[in-house]
C-alpha positions in Angstrom: 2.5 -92.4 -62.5 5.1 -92.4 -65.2 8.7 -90.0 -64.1 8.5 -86.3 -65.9 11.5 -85.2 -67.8 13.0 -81.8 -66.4 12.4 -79.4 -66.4 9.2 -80.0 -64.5 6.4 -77.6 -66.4 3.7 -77.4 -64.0 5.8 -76.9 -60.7 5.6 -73.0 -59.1 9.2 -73.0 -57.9 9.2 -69.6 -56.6 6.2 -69.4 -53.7 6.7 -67.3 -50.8 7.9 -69.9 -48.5 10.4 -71.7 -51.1 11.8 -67.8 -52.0 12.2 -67.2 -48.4 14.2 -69.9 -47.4 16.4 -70.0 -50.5 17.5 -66.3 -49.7 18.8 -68.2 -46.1 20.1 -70.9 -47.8 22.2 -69.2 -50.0 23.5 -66.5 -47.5 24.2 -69.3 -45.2 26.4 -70.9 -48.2 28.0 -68.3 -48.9 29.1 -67.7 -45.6 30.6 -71.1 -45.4 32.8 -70.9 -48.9 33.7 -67.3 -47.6 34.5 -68.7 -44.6 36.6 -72.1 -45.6 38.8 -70.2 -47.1 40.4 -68.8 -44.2 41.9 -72.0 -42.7 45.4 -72.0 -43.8 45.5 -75.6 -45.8 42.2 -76.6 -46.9 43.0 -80.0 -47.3 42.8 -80.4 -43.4 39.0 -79.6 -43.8 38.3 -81.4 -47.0 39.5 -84.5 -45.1 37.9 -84.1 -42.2 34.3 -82.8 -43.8 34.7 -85.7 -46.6 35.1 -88.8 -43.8 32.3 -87.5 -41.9 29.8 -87.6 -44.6 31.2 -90.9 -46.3 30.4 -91.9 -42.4 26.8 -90.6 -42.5 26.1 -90.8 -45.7 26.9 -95.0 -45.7 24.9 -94.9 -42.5 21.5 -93.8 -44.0 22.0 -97.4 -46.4 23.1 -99.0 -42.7 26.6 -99.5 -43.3 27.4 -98.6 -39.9 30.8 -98.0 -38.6 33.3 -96.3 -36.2 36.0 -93.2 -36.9 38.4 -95.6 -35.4 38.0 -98.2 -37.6 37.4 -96.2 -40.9 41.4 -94.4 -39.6 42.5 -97.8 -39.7 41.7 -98.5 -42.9 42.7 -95.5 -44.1 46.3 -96.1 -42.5 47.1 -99.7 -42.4 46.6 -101.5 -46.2 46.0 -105.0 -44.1 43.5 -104.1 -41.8 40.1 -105.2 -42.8 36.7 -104.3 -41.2 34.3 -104.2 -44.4 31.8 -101.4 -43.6 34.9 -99.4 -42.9 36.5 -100.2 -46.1 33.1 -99.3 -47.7 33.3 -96.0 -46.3 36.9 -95.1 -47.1 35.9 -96.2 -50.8 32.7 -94.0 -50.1 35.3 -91.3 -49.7 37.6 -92.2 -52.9 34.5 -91.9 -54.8 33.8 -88.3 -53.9 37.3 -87.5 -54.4 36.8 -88.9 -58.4 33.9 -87.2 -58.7 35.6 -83.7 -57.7 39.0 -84.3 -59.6 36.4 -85.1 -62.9 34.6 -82.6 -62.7 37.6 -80.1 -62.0 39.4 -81.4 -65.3 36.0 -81.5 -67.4 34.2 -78.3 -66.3 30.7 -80.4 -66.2 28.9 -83.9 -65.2 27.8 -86.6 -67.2 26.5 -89.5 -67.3 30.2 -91.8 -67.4 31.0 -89.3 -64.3 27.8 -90.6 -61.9 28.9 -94.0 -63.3 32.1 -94.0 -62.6 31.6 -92.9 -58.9 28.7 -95.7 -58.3 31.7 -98.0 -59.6 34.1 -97.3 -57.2 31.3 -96.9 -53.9 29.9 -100.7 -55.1 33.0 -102.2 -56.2 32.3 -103.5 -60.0 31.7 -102.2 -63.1 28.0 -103.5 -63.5 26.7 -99.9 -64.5 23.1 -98.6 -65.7 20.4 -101.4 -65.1 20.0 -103.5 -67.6 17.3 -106.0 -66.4 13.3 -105.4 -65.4 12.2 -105.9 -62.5 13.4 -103.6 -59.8 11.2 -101.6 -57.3 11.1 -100.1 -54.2 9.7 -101.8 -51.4 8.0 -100.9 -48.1 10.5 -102.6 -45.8 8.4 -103.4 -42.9 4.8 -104.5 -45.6 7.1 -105.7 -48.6 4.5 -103.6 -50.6 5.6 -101.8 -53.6 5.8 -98.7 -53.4 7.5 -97.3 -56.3 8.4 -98.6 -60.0 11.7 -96.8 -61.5 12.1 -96.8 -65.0 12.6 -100.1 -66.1 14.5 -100.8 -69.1 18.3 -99.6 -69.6 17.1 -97.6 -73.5 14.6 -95.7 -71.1 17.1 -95.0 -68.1 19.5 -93.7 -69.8 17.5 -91.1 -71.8 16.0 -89.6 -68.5 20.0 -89.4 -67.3 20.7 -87.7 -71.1 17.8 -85.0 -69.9 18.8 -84.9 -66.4 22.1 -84.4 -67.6 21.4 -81.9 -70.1 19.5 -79.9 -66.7 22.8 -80.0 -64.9 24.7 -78.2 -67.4 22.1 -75.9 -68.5 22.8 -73.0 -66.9 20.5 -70.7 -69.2 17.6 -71.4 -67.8 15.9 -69.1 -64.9 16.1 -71.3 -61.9 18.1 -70.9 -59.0 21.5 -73.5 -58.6 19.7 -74.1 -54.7 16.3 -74.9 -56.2 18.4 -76.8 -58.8 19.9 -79.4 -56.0 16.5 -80.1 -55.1 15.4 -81.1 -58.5 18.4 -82.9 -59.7 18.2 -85.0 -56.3 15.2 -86.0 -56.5 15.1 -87.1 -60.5 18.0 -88.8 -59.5 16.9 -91.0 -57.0 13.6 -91.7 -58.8 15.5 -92.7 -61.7 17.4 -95.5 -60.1 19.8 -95.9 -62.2 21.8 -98.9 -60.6 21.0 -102.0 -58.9 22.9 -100.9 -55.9 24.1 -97.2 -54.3 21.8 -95.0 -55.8 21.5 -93.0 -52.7 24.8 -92.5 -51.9 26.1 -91.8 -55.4 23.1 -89.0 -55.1 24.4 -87.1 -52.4 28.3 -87.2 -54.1 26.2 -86.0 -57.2 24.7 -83.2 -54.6 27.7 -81.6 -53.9 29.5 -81.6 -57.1 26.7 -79.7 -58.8 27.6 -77.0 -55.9 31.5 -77.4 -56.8 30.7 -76.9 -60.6 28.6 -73.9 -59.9 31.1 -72.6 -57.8 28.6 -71.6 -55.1 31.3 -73.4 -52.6 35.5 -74.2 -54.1 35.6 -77.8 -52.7 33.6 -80.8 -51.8 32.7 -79.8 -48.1 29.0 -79.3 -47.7 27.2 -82.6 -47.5 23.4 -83.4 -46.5 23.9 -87.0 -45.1 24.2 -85.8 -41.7 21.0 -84.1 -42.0 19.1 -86.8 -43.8 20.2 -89.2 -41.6 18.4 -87.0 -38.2 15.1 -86.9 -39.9 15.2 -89.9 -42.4 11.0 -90.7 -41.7 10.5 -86.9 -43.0 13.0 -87.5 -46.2 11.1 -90.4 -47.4 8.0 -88.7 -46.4 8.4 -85.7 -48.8 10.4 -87.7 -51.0 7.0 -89.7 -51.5 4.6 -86.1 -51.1 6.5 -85.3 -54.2 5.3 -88.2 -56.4 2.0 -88.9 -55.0 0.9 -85.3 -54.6 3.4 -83.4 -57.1 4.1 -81.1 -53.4 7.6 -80.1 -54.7 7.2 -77.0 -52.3 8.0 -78.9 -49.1 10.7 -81.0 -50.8 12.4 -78.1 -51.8 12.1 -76.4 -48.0 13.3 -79.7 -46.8 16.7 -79.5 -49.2 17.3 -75.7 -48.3 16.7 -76.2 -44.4 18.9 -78.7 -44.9 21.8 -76.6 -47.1 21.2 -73.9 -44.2 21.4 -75.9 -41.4 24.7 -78.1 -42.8 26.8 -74.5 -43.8 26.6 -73.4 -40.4 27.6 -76.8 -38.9 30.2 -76.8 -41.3 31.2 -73.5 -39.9 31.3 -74.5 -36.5 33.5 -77.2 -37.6 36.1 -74.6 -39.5 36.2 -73.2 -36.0 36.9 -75.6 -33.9 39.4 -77.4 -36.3 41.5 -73.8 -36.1 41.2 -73.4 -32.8 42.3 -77.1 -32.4 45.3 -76.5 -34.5 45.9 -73.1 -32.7 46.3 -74.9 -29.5 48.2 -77.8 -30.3 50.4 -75.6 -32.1 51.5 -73.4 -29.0 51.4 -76.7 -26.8 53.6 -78.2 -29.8 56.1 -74.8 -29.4 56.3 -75.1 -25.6 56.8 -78.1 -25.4 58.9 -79.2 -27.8 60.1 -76.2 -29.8 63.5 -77.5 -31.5 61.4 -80.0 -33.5 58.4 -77.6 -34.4 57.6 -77.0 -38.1 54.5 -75.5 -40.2 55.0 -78.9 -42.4 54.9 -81.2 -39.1 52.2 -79.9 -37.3 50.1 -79.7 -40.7 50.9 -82.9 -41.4 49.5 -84.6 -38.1 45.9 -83.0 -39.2 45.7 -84.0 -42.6 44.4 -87.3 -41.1 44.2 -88.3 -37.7 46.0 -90.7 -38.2 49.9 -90.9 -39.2 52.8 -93.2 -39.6 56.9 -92.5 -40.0 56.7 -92.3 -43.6 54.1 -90.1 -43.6 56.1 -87.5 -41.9 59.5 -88.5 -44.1 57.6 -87.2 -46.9 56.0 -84.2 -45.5 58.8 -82.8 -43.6 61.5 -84.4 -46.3 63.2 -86.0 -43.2 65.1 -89.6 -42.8 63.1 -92.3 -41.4 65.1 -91.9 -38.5 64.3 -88.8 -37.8 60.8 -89.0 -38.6 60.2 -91.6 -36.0 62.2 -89.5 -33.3 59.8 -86.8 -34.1 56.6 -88.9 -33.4 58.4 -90.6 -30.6 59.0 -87.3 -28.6 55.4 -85.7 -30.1 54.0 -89.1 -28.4 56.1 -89.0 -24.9 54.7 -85.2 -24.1 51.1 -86.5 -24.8 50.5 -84.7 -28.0 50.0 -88.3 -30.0 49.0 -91.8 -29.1 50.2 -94.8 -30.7 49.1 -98.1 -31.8 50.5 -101.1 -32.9 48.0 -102.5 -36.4 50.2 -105.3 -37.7 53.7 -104.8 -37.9 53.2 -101.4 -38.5 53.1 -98.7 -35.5 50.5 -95.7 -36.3 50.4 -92.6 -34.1 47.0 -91.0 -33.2 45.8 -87.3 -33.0 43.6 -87.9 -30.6 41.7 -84.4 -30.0 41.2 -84.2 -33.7 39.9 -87.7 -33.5 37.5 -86.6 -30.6 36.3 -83.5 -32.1 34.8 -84.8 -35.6 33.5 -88.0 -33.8 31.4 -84.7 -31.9 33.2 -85.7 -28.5 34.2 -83.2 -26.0 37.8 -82.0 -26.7 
């Protein structure tokens, strides 16, 4: 069955069941931006949020690594463990998408092509060559033909485009997601990373409709605890045209994902809370807002991270890790030449460890 161009004509997108969940879908999201706003430098959480779902997200295509690792990379240039890198460059990409779209005011079609760039690593683009389809991995059969030729591809990303920035039409921005991720993913556009340049393309139509102020609600984690069911509905949708469960699947999942991401919030600022009157006991003539900020914008630091952030000598800066390290506040590692110090409850608490 040949891909329809949005919007779809014969879909009922407001049934009972799809209108009752989006009303808890959206309250739910709405809790969350109301509530992300409250921690004092949102970059802490954007980090945090943003490595997690470059994590999951890679997962679902079984790039599979650890938070250990993917710190590494993050920290030491020479440290190389490839499914880590391709997570931290997972990561970049959403940060590109969000900076574009910030400076542009929509998406287009160089946007979703720039991201896929920078999660696969060349500049090979739209598809130019027949011949690709989706397979059943464990038959081989075939299960679905995208559109084929790059003439063709490109004019269902000119509609699907033109659907993203419409925002005339009568359809909610919720119901919207569902639509734009699932023309998306049947379109295919690229040979490779399709499905994770999807869910980046996910939450920047969120960003641009300002139903949330930064890039921190992501479905991967979601997806990837009920995968079977995804490519179930996924499939209900084009065999059956059953858009209705699809849809309930996508605002479950928005619901269920804002009030992780909530939870999260919460136990990052209680996390800084305590470390910051353990930090003031313990070692109160070297305490500062920029210091202890600075050790959870990544879980990971080094001595010139802190010169820069606290506008400090390298001398100093190392003292301060040093002494932050001695009373059990930071753990260190040697990676190379270079000596990295390790926050390890913040470490624990987004790998979902005890604290």
């Amino acid at each position: 069955m040949k891909l329809e161009m949005l919007p779809y004509k014969n879909v009922d997108l407001k049934t009972k069941r799809i209108l009752e969940q989006l009303t808890i879908s959206s309250r739910a999201l709405a809790e969350l931006k109301g509530y992300a706003n409250t921690i004092p430098n949102m970059h802490i959480l954007i980090n945090a949020v943003t490595i997690n779902e470059a994590k999951d997200s890679s997962a679902i295509e079984n790039i599979v690594t650890t938070h250990d690792d993917i710190y590494k990379v993050l920290t030491e240039s020479g440290y190389k463990e490839q499914n880590a890198k391709e997570v931290v460059d997972y990561r970049n990409a959403i940060w590109t998408g969000f900076e574009q779209i910030k400076k542009d005011g929509f998406i287009n079609t160089n946007t979703i092509i720039k991201i896929q760039g920078i999660i696969e690593h060349n500049n090979a683009g739209i598809r130019k060559l027949p011949g690709t389809e989706l397979k059943n991995s464990i038959t081989g059969e075939t299960i679905y033909t995208p559109p084929q030729n790059e003439q063709e591809i490109r004019a269902y990303l000119e509609n699907l485009e033109d659907f993203i920035n419409d925002n005339q039409d009568d359809i909610d921005s919720l119901i919207k997601v569902c639509l734009i991720h699932y023309q998306f993913e049947s379109i295919h556009p690229f040979y490779d990373g399709n499905g994770r340049t999807g869910r980046i393309l996910n939450i920047l139509y969120l960003v641009l409709n300002k139903l949330i102020d930064s890039p921190i609600l992501y479905l991967s984690k979601y997806i990837n605890k009920s995968k079977q069911e995804y490519y179930r509905l996924f499939s209900e949708v084009r065999i059956n045209n059953n858009f209705e469960d699809w849809i309930l699947y996508i605002l479950k999942g928005i619901e269920v994902t804002s009030i992780e991401t909530i939870k999260l919030i919460e136990n990052i600022q209680n996390e800084i809370k305590n470390y910051k009157e353990e930090f003031k006991t313990k070692l109160p003539k070297i305490y500062s807002k920029e210091l202890l900020e600075s050790l959870f914008y990544e879980v990971y630091t080094k001595i010139a991270y802190i010169e820069k952030a606290c506008g400090v000598t390298r001398l100093t800066a190392s003292s301060y890790l040093n002494q932050l390290e001695e009373f059990g506040l930071l753990e260190s590692e040697k990676i190379g030449r270079e000596k990295i110090y390790k926050n390890i409850r913040l470490i624990n608490l987004l790998s979902d460890k005890k604290l």
